[in-house]
DOGUTI-738755 format. One record per residue: residue in one letter; z, x, y of N, C-alpha, C, O in turn. Coordinates in steps of 0.1 Angstrom, whole numbers, plus 2048, in hexadecimal, padded with zeros to 3 digits. Layout:
AZXYZXYZXYZXY
...
% end
This chain:
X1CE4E1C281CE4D4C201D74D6C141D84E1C0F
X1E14C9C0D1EA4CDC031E64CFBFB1DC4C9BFA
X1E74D8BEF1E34D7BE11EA4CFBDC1F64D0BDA
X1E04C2BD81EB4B9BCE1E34B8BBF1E44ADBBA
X1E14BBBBB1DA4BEBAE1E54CABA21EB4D4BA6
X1E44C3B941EE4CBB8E1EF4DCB8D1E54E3B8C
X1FD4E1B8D1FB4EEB8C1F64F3B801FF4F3B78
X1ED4F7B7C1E54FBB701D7502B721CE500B7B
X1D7509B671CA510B671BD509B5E1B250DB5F
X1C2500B551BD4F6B551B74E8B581B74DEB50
X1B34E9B631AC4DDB6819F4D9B6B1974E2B6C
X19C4CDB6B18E4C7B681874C0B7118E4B7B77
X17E4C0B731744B9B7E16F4ADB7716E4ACB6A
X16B4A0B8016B496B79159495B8315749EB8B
X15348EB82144487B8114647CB88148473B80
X146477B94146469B9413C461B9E13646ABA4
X139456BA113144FBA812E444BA713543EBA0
X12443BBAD11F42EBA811942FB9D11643BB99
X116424B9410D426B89101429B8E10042BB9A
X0F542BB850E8435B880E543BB970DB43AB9E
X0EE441B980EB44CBA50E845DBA00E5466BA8
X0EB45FB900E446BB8E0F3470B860F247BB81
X0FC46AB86109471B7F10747DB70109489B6F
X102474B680FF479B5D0F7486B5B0FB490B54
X0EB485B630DE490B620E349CB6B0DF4A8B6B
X0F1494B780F64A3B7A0FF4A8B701014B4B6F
X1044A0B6810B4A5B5B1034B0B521074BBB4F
X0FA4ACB510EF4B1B4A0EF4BDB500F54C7B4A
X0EA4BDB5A0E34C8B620F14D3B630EF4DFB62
X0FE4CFB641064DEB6310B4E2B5310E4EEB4F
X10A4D8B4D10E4DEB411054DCB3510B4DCB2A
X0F64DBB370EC4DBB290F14D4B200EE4D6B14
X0FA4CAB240FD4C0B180F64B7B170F04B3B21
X0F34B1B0C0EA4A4B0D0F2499B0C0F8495B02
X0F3491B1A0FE484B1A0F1479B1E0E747CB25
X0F346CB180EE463B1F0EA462B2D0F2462B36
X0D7461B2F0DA45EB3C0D4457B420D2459B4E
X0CF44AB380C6440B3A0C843BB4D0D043DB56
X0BA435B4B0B842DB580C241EB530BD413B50
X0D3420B520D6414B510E7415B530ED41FB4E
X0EE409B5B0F940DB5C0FE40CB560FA404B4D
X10E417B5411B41DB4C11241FB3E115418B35
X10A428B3E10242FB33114435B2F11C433B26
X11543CB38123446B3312B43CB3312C435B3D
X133438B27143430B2714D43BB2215743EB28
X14A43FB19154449B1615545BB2114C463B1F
X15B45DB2715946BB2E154475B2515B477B1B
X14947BB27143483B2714B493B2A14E495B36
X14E49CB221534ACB2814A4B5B231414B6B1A
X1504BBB2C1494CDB2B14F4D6B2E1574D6B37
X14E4E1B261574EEB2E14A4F9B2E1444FEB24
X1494FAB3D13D4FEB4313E512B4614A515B48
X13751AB46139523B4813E526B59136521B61
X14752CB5F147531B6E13B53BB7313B545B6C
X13253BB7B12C549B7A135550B8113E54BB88
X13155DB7F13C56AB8A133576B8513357AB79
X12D57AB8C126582B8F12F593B8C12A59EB89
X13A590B8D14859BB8E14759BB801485A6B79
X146594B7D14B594B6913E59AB6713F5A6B65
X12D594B6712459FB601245AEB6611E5B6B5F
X1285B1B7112B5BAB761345C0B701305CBB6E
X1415BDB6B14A5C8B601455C5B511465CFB49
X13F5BBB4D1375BDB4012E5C3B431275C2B38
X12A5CAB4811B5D1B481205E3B4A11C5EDB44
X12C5E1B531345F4B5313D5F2B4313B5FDB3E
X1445EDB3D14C5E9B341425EBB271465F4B1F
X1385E6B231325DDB1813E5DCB0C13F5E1B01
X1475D4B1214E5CFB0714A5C7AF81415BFAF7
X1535CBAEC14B5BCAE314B5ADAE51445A4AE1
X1595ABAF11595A0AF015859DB0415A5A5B0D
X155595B0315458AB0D157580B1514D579B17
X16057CB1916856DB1C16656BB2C169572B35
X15F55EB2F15F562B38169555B41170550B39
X16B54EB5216F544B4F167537B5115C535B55
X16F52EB4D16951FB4816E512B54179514B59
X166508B5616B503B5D1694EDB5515F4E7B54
X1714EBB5216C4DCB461684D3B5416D4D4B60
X1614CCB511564BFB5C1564B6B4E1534B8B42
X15C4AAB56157499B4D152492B54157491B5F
X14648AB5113C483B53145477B5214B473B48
X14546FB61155461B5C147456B5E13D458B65
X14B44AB5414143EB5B13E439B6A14543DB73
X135433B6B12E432B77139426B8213941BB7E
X13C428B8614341EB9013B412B99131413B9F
X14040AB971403FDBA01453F4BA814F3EFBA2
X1433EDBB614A3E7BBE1523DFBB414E3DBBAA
X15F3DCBB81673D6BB216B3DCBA416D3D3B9B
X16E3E9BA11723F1B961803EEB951853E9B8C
X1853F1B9E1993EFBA11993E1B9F1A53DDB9F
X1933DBB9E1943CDB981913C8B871933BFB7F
X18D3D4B871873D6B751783D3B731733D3B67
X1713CFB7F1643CBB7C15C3DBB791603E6B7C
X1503D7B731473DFB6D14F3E7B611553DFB5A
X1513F3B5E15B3F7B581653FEB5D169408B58
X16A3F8B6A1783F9B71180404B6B17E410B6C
X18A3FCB65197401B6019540FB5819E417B59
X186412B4E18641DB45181428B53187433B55
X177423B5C17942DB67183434B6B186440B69
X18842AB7319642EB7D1A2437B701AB43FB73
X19F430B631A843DB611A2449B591A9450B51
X19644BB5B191459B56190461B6319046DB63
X19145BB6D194463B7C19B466B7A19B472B78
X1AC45CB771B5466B781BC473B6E1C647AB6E
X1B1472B651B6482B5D1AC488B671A1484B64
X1AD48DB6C1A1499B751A449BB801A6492B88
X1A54A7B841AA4AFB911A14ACB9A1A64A5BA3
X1964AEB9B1904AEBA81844A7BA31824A8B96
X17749FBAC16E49CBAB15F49DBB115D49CBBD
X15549EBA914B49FBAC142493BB4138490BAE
X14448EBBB142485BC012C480BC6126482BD0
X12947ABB911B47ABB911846FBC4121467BC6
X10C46FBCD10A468BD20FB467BD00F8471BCB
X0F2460BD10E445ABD10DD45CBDF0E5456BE7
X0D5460BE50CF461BEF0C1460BF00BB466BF9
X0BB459BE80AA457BE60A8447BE10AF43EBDD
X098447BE5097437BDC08B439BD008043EBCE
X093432BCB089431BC308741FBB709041CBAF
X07E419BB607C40FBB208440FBA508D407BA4
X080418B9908041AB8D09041AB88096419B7D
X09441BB930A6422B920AC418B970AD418BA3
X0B340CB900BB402B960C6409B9C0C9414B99
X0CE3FFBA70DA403BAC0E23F7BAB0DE3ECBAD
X0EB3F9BA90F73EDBA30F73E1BAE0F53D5BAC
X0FA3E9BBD0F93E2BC90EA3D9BC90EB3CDBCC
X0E03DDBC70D33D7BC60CA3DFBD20BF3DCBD6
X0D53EEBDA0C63F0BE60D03FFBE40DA401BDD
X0C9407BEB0CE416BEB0D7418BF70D1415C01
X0E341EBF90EB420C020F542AC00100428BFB
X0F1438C050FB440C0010A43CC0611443EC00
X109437C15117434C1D11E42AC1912B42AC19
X117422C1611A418C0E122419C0012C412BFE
X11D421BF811E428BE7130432BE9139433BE1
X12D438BF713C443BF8146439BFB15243ABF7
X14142FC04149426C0C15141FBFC15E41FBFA
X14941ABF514C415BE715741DBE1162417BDF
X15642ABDE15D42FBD516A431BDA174430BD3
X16C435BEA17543ABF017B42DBEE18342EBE6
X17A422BF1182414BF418640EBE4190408BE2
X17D413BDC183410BCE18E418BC7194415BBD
X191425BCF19C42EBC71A8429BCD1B3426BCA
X19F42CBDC1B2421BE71BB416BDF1C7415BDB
X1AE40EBDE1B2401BD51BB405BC71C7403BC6
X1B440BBBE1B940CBB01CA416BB51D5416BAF
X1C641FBC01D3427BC61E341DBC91EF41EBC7
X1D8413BCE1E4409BD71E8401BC91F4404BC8
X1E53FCBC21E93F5BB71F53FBBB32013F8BB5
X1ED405BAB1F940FBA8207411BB421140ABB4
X20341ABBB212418BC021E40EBC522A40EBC4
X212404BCC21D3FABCD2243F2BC222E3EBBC5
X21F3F1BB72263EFBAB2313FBBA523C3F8B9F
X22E405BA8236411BA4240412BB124A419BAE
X23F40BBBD24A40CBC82553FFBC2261400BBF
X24C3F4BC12553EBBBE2613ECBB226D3E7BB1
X2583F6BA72623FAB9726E400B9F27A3FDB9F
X26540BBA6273412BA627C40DBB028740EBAD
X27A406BBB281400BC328D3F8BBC2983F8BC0
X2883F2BB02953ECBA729D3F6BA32A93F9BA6
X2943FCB9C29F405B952AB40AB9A2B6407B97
X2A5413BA52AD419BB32B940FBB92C4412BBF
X2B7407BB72C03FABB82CC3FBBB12D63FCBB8
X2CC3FCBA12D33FAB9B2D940BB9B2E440DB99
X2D2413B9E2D7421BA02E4420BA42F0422BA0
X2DE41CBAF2E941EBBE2F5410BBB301412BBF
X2F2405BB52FF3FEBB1308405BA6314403BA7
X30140EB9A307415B9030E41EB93317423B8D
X305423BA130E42FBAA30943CBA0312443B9F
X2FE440B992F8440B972F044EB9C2E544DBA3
X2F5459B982EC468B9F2ED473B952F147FB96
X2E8469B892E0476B832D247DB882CC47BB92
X2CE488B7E2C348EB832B2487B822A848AB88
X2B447DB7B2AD470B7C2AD466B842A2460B87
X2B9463B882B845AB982B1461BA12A745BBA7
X2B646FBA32B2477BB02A6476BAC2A246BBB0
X29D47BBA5290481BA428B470BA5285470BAF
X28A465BA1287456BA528B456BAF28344EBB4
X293459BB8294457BC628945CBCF281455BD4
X28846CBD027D475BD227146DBD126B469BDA
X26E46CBC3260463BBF25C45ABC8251459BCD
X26744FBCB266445BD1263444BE225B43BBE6
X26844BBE9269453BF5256454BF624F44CBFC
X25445DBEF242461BF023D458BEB232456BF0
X24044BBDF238446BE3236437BEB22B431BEC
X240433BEE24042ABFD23B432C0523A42CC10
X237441C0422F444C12223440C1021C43CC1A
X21C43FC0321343FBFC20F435C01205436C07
X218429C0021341EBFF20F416C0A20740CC0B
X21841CC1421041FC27205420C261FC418C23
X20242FC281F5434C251EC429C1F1E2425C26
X1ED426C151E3423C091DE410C121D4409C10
X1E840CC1A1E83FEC1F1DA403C271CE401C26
X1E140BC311D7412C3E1CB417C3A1C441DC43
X1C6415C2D1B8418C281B842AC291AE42FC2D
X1C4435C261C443EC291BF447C1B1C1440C11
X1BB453C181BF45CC0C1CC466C0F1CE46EC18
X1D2463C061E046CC021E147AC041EA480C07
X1CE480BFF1D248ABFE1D048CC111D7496C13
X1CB488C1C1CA48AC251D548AC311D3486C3D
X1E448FC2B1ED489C321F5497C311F14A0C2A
X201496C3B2074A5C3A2164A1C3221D497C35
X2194AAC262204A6C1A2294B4C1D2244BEC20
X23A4B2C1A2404BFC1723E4C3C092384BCC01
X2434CCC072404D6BFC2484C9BF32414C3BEA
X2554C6BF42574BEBEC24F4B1BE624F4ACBDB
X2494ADBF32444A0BF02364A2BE9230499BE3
X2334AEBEA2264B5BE02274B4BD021E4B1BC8
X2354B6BCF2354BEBC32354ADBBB2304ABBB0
X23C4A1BC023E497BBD23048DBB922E486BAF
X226490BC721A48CBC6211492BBD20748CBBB
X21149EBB720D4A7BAA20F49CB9F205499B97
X21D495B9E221490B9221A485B8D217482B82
X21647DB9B210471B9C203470B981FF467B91
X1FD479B9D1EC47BB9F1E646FBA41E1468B9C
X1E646BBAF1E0463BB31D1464BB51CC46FBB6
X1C945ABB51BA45BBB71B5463BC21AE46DBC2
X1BD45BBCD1B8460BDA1C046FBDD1BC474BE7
X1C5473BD91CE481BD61C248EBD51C3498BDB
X1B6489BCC1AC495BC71A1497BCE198490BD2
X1A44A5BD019B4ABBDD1894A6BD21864A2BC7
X1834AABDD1704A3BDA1664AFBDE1694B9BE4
X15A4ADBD91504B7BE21474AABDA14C4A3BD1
X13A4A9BE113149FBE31274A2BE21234ABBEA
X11D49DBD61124A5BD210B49ABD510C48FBD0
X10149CBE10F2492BE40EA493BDD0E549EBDE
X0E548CBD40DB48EBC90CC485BD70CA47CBDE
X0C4492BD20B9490BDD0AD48BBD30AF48CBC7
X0A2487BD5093484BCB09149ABD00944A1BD9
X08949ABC30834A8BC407A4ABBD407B4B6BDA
X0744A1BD706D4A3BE10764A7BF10734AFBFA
X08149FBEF08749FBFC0954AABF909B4AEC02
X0984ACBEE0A04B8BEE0994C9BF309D4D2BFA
X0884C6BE90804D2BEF07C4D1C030774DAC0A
X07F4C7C0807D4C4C1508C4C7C1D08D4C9C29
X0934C7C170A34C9C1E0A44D6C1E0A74DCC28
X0A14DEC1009F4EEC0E09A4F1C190A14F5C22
X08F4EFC1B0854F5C240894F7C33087500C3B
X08E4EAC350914E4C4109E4E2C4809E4E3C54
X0AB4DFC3F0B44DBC3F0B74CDC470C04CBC4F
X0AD4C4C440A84B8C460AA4AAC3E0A34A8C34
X0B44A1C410AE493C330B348AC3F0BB48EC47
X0AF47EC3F0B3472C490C246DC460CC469C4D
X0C146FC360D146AC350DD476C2F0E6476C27
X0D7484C3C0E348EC360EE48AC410FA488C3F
X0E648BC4E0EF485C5A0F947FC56105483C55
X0F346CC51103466C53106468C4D111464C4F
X106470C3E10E473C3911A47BC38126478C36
X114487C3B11E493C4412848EC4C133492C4E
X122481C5412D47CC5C138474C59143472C5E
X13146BC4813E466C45146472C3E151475C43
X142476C3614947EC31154490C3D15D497C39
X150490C45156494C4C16148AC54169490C5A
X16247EC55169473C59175470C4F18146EC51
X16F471C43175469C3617D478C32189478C34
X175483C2D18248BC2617A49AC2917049EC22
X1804A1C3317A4A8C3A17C4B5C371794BEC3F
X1804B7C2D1804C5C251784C4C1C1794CEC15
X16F4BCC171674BBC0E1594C4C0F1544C8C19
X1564C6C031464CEC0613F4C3C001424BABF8
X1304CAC091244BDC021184C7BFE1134D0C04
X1164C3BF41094CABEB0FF4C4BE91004BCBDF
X0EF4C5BF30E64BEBED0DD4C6BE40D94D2BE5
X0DA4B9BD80D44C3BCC0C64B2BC60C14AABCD
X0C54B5BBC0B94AFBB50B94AEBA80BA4B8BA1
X0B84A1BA40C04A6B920AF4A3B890AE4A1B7D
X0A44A4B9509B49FB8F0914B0B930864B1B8E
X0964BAB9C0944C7B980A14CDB8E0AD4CBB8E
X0964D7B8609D4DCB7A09C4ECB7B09E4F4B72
X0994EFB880984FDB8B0A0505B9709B50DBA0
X0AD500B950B5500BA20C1508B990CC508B9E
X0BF50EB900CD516B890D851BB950E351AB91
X0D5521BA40DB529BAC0E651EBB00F2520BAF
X0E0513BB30E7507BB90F34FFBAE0FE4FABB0
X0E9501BA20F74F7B97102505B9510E503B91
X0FE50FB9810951AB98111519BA111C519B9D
X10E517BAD115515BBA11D504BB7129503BB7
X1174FDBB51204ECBB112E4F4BA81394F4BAD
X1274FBB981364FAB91142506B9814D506B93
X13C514BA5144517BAC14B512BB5154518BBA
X145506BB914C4FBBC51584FBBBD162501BBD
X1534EFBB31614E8BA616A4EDBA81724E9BB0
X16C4FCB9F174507B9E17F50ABAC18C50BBAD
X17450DBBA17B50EBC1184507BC718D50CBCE
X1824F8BC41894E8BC91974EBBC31A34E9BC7
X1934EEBBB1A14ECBAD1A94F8BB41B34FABAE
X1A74FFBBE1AF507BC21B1516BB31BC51BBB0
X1A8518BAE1A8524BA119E531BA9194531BB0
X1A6539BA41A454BBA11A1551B961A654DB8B
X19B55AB97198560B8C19B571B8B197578B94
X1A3575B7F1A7584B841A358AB731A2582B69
X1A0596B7319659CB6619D5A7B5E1A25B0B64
X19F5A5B4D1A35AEB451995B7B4618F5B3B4C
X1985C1B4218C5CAB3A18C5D5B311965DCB31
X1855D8B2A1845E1B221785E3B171735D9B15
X1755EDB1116F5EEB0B16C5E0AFC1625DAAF8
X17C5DEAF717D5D5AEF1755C9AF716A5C7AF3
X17B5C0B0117C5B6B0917C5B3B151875B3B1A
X1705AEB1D1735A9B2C17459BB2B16C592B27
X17F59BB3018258BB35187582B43192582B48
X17D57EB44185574B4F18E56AB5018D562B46
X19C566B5A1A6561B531A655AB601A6560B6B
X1A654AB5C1A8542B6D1B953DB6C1C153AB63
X1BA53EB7C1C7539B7C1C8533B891BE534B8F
X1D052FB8D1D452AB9C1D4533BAA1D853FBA9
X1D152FBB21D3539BBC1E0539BC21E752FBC3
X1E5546BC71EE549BCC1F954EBC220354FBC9
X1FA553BB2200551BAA20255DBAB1FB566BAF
X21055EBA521656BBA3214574B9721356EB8C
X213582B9920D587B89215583B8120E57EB78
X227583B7E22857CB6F223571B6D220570B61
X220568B7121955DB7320A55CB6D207553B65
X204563B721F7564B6D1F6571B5F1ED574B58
X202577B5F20357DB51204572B43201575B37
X209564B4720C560B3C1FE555B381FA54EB2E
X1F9558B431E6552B3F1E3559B351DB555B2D
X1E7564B351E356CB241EC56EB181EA573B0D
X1F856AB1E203565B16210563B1D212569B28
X21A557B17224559B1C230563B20236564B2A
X22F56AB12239574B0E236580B1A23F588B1E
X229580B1D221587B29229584B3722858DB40
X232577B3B238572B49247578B4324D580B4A
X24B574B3925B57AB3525E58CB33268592B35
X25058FB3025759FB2E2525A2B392525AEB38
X24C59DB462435A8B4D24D5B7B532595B9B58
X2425BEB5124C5C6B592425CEB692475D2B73
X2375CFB6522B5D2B7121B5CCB6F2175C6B65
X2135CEB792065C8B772005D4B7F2045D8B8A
X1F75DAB7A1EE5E8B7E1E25DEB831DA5D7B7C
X1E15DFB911D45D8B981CB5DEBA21CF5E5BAB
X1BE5DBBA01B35E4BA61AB5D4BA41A95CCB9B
X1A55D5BB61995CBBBC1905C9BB41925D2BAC
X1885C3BB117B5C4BAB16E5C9BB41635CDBAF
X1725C8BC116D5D5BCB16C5E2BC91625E7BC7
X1765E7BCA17F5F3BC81775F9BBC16E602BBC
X17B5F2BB21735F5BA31645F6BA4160601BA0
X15E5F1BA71495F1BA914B5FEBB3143606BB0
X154603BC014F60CBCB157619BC0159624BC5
X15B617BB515A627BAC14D62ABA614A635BA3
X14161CBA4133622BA3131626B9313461EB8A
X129635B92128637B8613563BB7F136639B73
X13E640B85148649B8115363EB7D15A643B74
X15662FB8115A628B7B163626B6E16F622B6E
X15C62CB64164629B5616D635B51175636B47
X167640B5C17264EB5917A64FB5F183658B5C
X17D643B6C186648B7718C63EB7B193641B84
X18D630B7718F622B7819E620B781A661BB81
X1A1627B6B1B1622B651BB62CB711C7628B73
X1B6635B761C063EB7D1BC639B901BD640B9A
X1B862DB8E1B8628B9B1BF61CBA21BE617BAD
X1C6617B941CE60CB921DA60ABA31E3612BA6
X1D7604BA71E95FEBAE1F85FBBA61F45F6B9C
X2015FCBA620A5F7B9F2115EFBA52165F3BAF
X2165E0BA021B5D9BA92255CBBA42205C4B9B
X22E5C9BA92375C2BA02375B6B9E22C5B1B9C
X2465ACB9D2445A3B98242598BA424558DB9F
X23F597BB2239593BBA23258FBC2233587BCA
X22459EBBB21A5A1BBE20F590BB920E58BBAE
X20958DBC51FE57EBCA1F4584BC21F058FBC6
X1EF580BB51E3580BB01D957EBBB1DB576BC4
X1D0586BBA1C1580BC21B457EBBB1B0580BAF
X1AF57ABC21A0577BBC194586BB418E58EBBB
X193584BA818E58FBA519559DBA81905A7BAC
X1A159DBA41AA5A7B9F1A85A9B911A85A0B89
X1A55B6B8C1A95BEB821B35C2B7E1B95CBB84
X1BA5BDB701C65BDB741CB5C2B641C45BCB5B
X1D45CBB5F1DA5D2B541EC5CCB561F45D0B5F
X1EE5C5B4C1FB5C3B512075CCB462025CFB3B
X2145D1B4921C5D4B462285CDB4022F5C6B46
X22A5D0B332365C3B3023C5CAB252375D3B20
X24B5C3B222535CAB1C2515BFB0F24C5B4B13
X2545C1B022565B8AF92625B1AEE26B5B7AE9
X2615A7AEC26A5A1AEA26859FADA25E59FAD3
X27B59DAD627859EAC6278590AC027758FAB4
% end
């Protein structure tokens, strides 16, 4: 599947759903923040953030051989966006502040409601989770399709006058390119399709990065269950509405994960660990470890990145001087055992400028300095 989401090591998970389906209280629940979370719709207008801890088990594992003074570990930011409603891409309910706090946000948490309950209005007036996905998916298309076909038509002129001016600077081209992907877009987007579900060249990737489209951002789908019927799915792996669900969402966008959870149990820590390592992993991010006595730190970055590359996550001047990166597994490192902190540094790899960061690499980099 393409990565169309920005290249950065900073990126953010967004919250989204119908109004009162539980958005908020999962806000709650991963980041101990206290956000509004009344029984009442778009409690949240303004987006809500967090920059939430990662767990990694690998990190208290070299803090515990290390006991460094310091600590760092990595972070992953989640915003709580307002609640969504039919007819949002139209501006109804609070439309327009929605659709564009989606689009600052890489990827989404996609809340769904799966229980009844009297006390808990639903915007629609009855409970329907197929209904509720069917909603959001058809509202991003919509607010997607707006956008581009106004953005095909701009540049369609422009391009116009390009090619009468005769006209091939490095700004024509690159409006040309643009333009190309998104009249594909705008296919797609007729055909009720997601963007990101389409096969894109490397070029037409990097173009579609620029755009960020709605339908562009990969999803993982969190079933909010009543306490009772999430403790009955544990047990069981049982709920009447996991079925059709699984089937839309295997229909609709079929790399997605689905997480059922309970925002009304508060004793599920394993599980909200596992939610903010989904996030992390969506965004396509790694994690590779300083250490030392001074400082262990964990440093996220992209996958697939080359060591100068992830040298300059700890500074730039770190990608210009590199000259080597001394790397050892974080496997490798735990099967030295007790002997570990006497014998660690002389088990290093050496390896140049490009050597594929991996996941949970230990990593000492080498660099020359500049005046």
């Amino acid at each position: 599947m393409a990565q169309l989401t920005r290249i950065s090591s900073s990126l953010k998970m967004g919250i989204v759903g119908m109004a009162n389906v539980g958005k908020s209280s999962t806000f709650n629940m991963l980041s101990k923040q206290s956000v509004p979370a009344e029984n009442f719709p778009f409690c949240t207008i303004d987006p809500n953030q967090a920059v939430v801890k990662v767990p990694d088990p690998r990190f208290d594992y070299l803090c515990q051989i290390f006991k460094p003074k310091s600590q760092v570990f990595s972070t992953l930011s989640i915003i709580d966006i307002a609640g969504l409603v039919k007819g949002a891409s139209e501006g109804y309910g609070l439309g327009n502040e929605f659709l564009a706090h989606i689009q600052a946000v890489d990827g989404l948490y996609q809340v769904v409601r799966a229980f009844e309950k009297e006390k808990i209005v639903h915007t629609e007036g009855t409970m329907d989770p197929i209904r509720d996905l069917q909603i959001i998916s058809e509202e991003l298309m919509a607010k997607d399709y707006q956008f581009v076909s106004k953005r095909v038509d701009e540049f369609g002129k422009k391009i116009k006058k390009y090619e009468a001016n005769k006209n091939v600077s490095v700004e024509a081209r690159e409006m040309v390119e643009q333009y190309k992907v998104l009249q594909k877009c705008d296919e797609l987007l007729k055909k009720k399709q997601w963007v990101r579900y389409q096969k894109w060249t490397d070029q037409e990737q990097i173009q579609l990065r620029k755009i960020q489209l709605l339908t562009a951002k990969p999803s993982i789908y969190l079933i909010n269950l009543s306490k009772e019927d999430h403790d009955a799915y544990v047990a069981k792996k049982q709920n009447k509405y996991a079925k059709p669900i699984e089937q839309w969402v295997s229909k609709n966008s079929p790399d997605s994960k689905i997480v059922y959870y309970s925002v009304e149990n508060q004793d599920q820590q394993q599980l909200l660990d596992q939610i903010i390592i989904a996030g992390y992993d969506l965004l396509g991010l790694i994690r590779f470890f300083t250490v030392g006595s001074d400082e262990v730190r964990s440093w996220t970055v992209k996958k697939n990145i080359k060591a100068p590359q992830a040298a300059a996550a700890i500074h730039s001047d770190f990608e210009k001087g590199f000259v080597n990166a001394e790397v050892m597994s974080f496997d490798k490192f735990k099967k030295l055992g007790d002997n570990a902190l006497d014998v660690y540094d002389k088990k290093f790899s050496k390896e140049g400028k490009d050597y594929i960061v991996k996941d949970g690499d230990i990593i000492h980099f080498k660099t020359k300095s500049f005046k």
